[in-house]
C-alpha positions as CSV (number, residue, x, y, z in Angstrom):
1,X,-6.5,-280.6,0.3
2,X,-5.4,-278.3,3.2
3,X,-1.9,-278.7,2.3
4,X,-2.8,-277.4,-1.5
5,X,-4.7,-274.3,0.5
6,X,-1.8,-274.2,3.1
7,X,0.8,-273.9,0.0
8,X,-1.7,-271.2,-2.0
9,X,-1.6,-269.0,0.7
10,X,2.5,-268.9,1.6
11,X,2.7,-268.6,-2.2
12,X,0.2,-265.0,-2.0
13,X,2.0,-264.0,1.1
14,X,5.8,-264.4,-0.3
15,X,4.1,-262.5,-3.6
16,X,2.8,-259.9,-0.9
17,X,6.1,-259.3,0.5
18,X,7.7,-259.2,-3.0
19,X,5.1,-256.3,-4.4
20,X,5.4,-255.0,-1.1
21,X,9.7,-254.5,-1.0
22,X,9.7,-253.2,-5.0
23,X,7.2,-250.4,-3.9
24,X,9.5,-249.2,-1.0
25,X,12.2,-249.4,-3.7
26,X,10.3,-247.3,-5.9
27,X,9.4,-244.5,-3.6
28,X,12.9,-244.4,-2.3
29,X,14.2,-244.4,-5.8
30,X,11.7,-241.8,-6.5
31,X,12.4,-239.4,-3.5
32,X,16.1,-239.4,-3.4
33,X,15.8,-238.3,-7.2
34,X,13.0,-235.8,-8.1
35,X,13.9,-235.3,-11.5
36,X,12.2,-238.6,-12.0
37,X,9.0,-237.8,-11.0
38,X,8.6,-233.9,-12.7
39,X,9.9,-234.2,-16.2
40,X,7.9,-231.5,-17.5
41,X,9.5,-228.8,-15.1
42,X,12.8,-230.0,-17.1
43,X,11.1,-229.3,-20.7
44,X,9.5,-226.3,-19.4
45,X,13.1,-225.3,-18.2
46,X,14.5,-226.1,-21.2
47,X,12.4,-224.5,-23.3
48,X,12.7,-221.3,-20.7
49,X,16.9,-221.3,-22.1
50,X,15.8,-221.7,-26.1
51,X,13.4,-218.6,-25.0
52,X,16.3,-216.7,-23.5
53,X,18.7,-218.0,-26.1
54,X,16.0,-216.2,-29.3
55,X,15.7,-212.9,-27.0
56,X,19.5,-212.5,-27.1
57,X,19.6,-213.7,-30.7
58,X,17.4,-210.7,-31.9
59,X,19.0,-208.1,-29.4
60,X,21.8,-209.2,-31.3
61,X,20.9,-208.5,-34.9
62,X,18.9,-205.6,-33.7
63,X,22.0,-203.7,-32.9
């Protein structure tokens, strides 16, 4: 019986450690690359150009 309890807990500690390393992953991941983690300033950028890209579009048939 204390071997089955012994064996439970080093199997929730080595799952810990697991969750534990893939978090630190994912924040590194995450910091050395913000364009992950704000996709809506790149649509709002985007959409910013197709703006830009209209105004000139009726300047042009304007003149």
């Amino acid at each position: 019986m204390a071997t089955a309890i012994l064996h439970s807990l080093k199997q929730g500690a080595y799952t810990a450690i697991a969750l534990y390393v893939v978090f630190i992953a994912v924040v590194t991941v995450a910091s050395m690359h913000p364009q992950l983690t704000a996709p809506d300033s790149v649509a709002a950028q985007s959409s910013l150009v197709q703006l830009d890209r209209a105004a000139v579009d009726t300047k042009v048939r304007a003149s």
